[in-house]
C-alpha positions as a Markdown table, in Angstrom:
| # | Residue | x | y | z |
|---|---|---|---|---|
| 1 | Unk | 186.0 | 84.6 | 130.6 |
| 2 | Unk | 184.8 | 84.3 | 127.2 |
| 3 | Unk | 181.9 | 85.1 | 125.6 |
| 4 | Unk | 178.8 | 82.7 | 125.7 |
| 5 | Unk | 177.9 | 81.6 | 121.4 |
| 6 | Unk | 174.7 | 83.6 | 120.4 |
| 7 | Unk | 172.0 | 81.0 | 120.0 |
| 8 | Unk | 168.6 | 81.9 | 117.5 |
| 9 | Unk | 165.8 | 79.4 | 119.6 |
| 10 | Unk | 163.5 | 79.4 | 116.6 |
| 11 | Unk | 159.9 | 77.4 | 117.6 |
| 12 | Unk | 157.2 | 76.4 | 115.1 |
| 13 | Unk | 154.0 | 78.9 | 115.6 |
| 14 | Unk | 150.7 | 79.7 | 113.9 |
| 15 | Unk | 149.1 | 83.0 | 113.1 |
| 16 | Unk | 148.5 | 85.6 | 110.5 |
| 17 | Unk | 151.6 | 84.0 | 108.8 |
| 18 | Unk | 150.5 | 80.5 | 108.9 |
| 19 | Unk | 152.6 | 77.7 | 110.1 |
| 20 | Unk | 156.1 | 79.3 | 110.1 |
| 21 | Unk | 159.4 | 79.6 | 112.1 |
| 22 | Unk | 159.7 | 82.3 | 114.5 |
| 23 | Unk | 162.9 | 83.6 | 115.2 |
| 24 | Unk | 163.3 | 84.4 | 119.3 |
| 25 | Unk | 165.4 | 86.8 | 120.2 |
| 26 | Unk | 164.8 | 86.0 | 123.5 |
| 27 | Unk | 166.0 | 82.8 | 124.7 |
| 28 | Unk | 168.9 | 80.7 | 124.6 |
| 29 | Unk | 169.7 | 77.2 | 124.3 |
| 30 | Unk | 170.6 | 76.8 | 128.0 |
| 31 | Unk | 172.4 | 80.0 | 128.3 |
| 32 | Unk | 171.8 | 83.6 | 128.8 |
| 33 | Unk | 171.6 | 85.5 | 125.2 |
| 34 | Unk | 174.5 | 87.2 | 124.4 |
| 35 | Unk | 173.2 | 90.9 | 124.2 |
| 36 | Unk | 176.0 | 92.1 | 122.5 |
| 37 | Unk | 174.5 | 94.5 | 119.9 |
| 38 | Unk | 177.4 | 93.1 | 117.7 |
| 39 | Unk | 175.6 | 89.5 | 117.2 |
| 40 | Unk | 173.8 | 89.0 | 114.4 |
| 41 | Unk | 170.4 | 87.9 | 116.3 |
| 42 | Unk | 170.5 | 91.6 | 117.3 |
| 43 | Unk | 171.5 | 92.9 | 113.8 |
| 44 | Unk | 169.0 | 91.1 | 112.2 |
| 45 | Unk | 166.5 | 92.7 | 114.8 |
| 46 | Unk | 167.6 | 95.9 | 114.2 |
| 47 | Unk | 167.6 | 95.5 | 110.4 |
| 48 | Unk | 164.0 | 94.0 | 110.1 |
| 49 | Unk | 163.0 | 97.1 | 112.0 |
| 50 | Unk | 164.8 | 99.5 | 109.5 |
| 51 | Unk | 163.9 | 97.6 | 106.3 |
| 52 | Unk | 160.0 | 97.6 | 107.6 |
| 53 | Unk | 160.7 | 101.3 | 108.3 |
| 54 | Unk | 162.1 | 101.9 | 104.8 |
| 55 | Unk | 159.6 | 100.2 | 102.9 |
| 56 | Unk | 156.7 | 101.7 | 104.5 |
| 57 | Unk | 158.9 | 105.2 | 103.7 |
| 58 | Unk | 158.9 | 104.1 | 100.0 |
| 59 | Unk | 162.5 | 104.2 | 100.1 |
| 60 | Unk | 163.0 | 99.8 | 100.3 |
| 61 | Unk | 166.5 | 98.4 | 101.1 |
| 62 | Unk | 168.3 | 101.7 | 102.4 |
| 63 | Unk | 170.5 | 99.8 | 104.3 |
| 64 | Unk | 172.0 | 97.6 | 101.6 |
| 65 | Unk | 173.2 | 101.7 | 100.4 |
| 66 | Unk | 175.4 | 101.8 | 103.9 |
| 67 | Unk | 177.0 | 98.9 | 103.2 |
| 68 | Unk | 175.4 | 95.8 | 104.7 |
| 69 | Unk | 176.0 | 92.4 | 103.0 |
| 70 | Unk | 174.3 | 89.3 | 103.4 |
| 71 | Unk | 174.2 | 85.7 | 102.2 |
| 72 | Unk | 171.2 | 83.4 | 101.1 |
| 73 | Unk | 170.4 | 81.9 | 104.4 |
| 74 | Unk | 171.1 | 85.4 | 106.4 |
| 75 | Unk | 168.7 | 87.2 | 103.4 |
| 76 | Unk | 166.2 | 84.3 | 104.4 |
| 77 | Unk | 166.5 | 85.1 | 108.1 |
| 78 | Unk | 165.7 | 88.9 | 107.2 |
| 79 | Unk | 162.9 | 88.5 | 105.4 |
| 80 | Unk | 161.5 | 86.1 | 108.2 |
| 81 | Unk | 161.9 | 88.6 | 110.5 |
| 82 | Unk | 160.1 | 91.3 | 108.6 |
| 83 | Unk | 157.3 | 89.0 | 107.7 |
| 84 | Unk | 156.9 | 88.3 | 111.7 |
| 85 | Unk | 156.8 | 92.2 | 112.1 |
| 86 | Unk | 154.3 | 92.7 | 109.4 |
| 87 | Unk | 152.0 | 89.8 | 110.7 |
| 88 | Unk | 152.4 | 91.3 | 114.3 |
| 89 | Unk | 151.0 | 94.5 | 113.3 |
| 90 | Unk | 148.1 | 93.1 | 111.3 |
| 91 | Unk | 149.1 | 92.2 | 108.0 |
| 92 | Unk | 148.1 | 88.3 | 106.8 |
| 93 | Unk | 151.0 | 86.4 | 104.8 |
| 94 | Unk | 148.8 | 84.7 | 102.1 |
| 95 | Unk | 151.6 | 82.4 | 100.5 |
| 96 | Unk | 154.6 | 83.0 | 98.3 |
| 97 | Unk | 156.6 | 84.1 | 95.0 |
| 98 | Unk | 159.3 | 82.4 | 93.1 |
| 99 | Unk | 161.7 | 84.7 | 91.2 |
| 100 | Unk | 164.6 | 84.2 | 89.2 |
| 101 | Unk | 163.2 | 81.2 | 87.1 |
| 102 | Unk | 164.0 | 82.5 | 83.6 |
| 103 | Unk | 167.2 | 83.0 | 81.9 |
| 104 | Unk | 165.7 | 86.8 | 81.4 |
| 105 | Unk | 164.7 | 87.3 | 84.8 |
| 106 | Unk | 168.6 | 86.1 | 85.8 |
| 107 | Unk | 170.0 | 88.5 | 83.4 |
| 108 | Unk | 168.3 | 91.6 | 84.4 |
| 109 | Unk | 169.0 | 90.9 | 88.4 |
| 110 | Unk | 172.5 | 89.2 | 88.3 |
| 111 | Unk | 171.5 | 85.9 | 90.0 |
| 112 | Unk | 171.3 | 82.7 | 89.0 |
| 113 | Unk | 169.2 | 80.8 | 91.1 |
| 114 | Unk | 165.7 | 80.3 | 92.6 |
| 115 | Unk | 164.6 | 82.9 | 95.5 |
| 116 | Unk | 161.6 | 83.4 | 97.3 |
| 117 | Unk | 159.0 | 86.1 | 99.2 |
| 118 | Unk | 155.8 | 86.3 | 100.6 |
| 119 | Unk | 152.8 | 87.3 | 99.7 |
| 120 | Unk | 150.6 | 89.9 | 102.1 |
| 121 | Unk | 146.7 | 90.3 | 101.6 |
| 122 | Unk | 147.5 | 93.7 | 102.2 |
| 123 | Unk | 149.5 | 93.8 | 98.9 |
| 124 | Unk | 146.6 | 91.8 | 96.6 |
| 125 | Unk | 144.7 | 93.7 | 94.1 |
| 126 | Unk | 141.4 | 92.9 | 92.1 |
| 127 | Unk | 141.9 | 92.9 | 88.3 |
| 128 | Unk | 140.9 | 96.5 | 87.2 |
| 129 | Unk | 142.2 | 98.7 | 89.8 |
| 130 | Unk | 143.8 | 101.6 | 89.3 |
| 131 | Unk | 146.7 | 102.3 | 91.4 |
| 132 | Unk | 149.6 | 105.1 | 91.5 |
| 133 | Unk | 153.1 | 104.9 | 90.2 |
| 134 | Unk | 154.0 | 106.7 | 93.2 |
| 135 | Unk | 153.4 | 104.3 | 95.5 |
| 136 | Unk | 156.8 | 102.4 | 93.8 |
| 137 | Unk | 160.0 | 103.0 | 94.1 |
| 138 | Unk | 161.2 | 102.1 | 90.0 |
| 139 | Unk | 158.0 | 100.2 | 89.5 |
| 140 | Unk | 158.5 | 97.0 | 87.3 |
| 141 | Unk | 155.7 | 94.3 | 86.6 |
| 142 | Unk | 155.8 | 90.8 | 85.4 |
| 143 | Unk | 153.1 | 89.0 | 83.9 |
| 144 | Unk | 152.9 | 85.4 | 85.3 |
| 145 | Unk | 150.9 | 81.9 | 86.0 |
| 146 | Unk | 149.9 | 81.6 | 89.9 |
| 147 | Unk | 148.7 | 78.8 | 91.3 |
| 148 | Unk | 146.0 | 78.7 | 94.9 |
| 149 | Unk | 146.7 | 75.3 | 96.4 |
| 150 | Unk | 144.1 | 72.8 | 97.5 |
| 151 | Unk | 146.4 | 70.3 | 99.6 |
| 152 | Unk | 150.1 | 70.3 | 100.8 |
| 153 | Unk | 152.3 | 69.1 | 97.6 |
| 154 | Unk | 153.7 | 66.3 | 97.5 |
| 155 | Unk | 156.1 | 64.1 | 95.5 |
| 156 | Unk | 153.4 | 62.4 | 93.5 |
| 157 | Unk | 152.1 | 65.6 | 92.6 |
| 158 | Unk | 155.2 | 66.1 | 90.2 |
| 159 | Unk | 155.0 | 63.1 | 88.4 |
| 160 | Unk | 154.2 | 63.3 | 84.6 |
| 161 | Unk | 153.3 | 66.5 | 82.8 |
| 162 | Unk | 150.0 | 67.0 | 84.0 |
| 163 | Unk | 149.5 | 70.4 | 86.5 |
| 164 | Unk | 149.7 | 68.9 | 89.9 |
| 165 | Unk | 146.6 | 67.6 | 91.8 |
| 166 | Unk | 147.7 | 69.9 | 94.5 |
| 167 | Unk | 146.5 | 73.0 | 92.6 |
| 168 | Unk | 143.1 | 74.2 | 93.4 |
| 169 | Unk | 143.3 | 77.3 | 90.7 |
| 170 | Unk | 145.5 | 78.2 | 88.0 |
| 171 | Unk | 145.2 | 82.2 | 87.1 |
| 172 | Unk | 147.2 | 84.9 | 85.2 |
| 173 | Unk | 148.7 | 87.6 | 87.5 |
| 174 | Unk | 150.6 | 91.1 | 87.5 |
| 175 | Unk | 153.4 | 91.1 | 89.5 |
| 176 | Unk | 154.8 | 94.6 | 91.1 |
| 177 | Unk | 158.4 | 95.3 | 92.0 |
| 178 | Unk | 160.4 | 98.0 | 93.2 |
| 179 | Unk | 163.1 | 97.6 | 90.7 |
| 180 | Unk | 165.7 | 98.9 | 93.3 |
| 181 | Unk | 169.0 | 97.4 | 94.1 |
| 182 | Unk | 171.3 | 99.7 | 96.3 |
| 183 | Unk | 174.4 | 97.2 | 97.3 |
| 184 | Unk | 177.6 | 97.7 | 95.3 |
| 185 | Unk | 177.0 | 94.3 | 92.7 |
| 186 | Unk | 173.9 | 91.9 | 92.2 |
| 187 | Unk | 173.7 | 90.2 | 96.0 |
| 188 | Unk | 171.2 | 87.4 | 96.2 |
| 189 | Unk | 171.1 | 88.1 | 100.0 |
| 190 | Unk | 170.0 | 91.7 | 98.9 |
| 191 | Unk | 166.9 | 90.9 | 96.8 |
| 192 | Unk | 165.9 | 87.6 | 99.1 |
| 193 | Unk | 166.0 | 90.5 | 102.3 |
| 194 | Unk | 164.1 | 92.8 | 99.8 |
| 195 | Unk | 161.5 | 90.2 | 99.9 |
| 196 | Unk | 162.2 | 89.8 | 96.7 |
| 197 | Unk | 161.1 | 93.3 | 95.2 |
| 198 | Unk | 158.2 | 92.0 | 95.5 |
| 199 | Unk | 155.5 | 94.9 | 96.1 |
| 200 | Unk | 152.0 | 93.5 | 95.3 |
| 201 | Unk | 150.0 | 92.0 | 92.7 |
| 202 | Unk | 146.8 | 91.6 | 90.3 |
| 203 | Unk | 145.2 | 88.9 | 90.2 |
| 204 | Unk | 142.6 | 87.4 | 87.7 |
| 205 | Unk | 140.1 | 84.5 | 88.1 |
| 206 | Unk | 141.6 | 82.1 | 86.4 |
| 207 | Unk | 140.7 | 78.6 | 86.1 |
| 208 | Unk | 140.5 | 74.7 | 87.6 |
| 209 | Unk | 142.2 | 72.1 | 86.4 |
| 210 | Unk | 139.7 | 70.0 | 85.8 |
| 211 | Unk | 138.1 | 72.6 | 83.4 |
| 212 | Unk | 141.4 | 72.6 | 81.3 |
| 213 | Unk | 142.1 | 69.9 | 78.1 |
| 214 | Unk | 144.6 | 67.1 | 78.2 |
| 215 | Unk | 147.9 | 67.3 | 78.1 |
| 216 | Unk | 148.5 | 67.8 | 74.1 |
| 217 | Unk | 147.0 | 71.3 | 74.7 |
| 218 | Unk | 149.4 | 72.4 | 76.7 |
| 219 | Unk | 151.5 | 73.4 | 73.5 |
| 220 | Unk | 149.0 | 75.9 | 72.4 |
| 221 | Unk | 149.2 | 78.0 | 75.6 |
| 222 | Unk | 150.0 | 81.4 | 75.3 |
| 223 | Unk | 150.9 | 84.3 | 78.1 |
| 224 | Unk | 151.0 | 87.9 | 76.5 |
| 225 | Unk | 151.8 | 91.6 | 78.2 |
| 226 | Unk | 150.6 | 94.4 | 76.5 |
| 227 | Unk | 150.5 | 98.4 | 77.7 |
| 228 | Unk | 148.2 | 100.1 | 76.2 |
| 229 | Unk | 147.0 | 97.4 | 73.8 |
| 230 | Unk | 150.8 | 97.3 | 72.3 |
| 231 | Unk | 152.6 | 94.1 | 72.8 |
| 232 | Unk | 155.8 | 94.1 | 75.1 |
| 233 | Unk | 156.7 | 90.2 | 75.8 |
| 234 | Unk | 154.9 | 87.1 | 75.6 |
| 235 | Unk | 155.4 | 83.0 | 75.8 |
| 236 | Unk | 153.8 | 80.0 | 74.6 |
| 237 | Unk | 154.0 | 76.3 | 74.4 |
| 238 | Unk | 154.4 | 73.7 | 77.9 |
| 239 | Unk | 157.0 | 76.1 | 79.1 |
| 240 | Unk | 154.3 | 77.7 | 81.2 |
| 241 | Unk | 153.0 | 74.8 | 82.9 |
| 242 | Unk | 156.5 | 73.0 | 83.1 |
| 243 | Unk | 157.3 | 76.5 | 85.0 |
| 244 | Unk | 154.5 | 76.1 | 87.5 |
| 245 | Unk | 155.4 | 72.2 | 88.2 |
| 246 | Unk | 159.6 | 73.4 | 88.6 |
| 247 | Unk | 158.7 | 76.6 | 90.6 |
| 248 | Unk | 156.0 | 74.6 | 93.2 |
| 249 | Unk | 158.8 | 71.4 | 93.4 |
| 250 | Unk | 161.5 | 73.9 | 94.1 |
| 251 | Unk | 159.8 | 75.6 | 96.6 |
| 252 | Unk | 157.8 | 72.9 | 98.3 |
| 253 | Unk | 161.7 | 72.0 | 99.3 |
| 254 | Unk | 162.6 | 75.1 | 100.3 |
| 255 | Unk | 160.2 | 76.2 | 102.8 |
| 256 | Unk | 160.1 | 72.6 | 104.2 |
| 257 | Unk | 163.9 | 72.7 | 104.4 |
| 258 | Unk | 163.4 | 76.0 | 106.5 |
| 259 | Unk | 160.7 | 74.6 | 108.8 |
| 260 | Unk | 157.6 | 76.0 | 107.1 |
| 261 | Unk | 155.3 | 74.3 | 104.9 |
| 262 | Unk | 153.0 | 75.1 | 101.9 |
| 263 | Unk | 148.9 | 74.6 | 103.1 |
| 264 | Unk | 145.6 | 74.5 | 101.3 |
| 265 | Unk | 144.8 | 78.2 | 100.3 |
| 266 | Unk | 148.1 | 79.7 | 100.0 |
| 267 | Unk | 148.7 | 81.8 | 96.8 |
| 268 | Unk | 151.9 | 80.7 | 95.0 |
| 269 | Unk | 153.2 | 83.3 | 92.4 |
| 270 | Unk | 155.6 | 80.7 | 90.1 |
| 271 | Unk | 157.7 | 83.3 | 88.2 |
| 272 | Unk | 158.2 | 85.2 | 85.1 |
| 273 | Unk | 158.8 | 83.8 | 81.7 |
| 274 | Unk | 159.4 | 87.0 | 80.1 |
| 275 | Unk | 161.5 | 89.7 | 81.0 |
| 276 | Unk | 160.7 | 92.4 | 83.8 |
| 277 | Unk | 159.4 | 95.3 | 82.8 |
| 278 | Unk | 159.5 | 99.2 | 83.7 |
| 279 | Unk | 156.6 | 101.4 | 84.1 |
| 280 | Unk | 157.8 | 104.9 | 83.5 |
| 281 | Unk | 154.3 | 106.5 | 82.3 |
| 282 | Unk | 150.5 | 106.0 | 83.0 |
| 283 | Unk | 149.1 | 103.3 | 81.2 |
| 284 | Unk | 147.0 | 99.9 | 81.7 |
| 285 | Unk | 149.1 | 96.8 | 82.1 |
| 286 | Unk | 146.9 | 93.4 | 80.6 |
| 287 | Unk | 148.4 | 90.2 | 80.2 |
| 288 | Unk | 146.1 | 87.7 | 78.6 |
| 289 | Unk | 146.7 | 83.9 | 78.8 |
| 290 | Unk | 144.8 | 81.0 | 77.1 |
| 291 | Unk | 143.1 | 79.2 | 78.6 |
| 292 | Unk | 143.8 | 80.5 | 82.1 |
| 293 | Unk | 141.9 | 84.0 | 81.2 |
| 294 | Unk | 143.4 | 87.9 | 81.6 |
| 295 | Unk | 144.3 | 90.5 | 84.6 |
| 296 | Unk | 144.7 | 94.1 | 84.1 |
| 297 | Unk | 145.7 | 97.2 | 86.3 |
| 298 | Unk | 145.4 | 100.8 | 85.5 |
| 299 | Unk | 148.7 | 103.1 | 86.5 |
| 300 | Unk | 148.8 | 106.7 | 87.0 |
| 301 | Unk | 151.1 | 109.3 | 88.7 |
């Protein structure tokens, strides 16, 4: 006889991740899972338990060093899973990241194309904090615009060149990474099961929309990194606020496409204009913006 197709029954839940979709690796669409350790339901089981395993270790992605190789939609899958086993034991997913939204960013990582990750309250930090280098593996930071939403986006909200109705807060933020990518050549599916090497961030208090000029002062914003008080990278001009309006459209899409949804509250981290950056040696990280205020995080070893 041959073997029964290995179904994913995926149903809609809420919890410490919000309102997401669950993969079950327990039922089947009117047939008796296949429990052939070859499928990839079971794979992807297996590898959510490694990578959570591995990261916790400080040693992220291992796996992607013995050969593994996955595509957008399976790197998705992944990282689902591993956000459902981080939310299981505790952990609360508190929104999401873009990456890859700058021609930079793409050059540095090899892919050239939107990706996302969550966010984990266990992973936020208060502007100020000092934190070790050794909790990294390759730390790398980006200084960015994040957004806390008031409302679900909608299409109306990207209309014009105003910042979108939908946005409660605008403030600066540090982004962490572990800069670490073990596969053979630049995979997308790699650094979207990575979570995006995303690692944590800083954030500052920024500011409300309403508090903010018109439009025509949009060209006069400015986003600058320094170590140290010495300049590394910095932006200006509608860039940063045409970035926020892209990186929310693109991924008000995306999660909707894969049956989750963006909610009042949720912390959206919309990507890095400047390049990422290594930390090889204690220092203090700032990145001022104006008018959205500064965030700063103090790294030793």
């Amino acid at each position: 006889m041959g073997m029964h197709p290995t179904v994913n029954v995926i149903e809609s839940i809420e919890g410490n991740c919000g309102r997401f979709k669950r993969i079950n690796f327990s039922k089947a669409s009117g047939k008796t899972l296949n429990q052939d350790k070859s499928s990839f339901s079971s794979k992807i089981r297996h590898w959510a338990s490694r990578q959570l395993v591995d990261y916790d270790a400080g040693q992220p992605g291992m796996m992607f060093a013995e050969g593994v190789v996955l595509n957008v939609s399976q790197g998705y899958e992944l990282q689902t899973a591993v956000t459902q086993l981080r939310c299981d034991r505790g952990e609360r997913a508190i929104g999401y990241k873009v990456g890859c939204t700058s021609p930079k960013i793409r050059a540095q990582l090899g892919i050239d194309h939107c990706v996302s990750g969550r966010l984990f309250d266990s992973e936020r930090h208060p502007s100020g904090e000092t934190v070790s280098r050794e909790r990294f593996t390759n730390l790398a930071i980006e200084g960015e615009l994040a957004v806390e939403l008031c409302r679900q986006p909608n299409e109306d909200d990207f209309v014009g060149v105003a910042i979108p109705t939908c946005i409660a807060r605008v403030f600066p933020v540090i982004e962490l990474h572990n800069q670490v990518m073990r596969g053979g050549r630049p995979s997308a599916g790699e650094l979207i099961g990575n979570n995006a090497i995303h690692a944590g961030f800083v954030l500052g208090d920024g500011v409300r929309p309403a508090e903010l000029c018109d439009e025509r002062s949009f060209e006069a914003l400015t986003l600058s990194i320094f170590a140290d008080d010495r300049l590394i990278d910095e932006c200006a001009g509608s860039v940063l606020i045409q970035t926020i309006k892209s990186s929310l459209k693109w991924l008000t899409k995306v999660v909707r496409d894969r049956g989750e949804r963006l909610d009042a509250g949720q912390i959206v981290l919309t990507g890095s204009i400047p390049a990422l950056i290594p930390i090889v040696e204690d220092c203090r990280v700032q990145v001022d913006t104006q008018p959205f205020g500064s965030v700063e995080i103090n790294f030793t070893n």
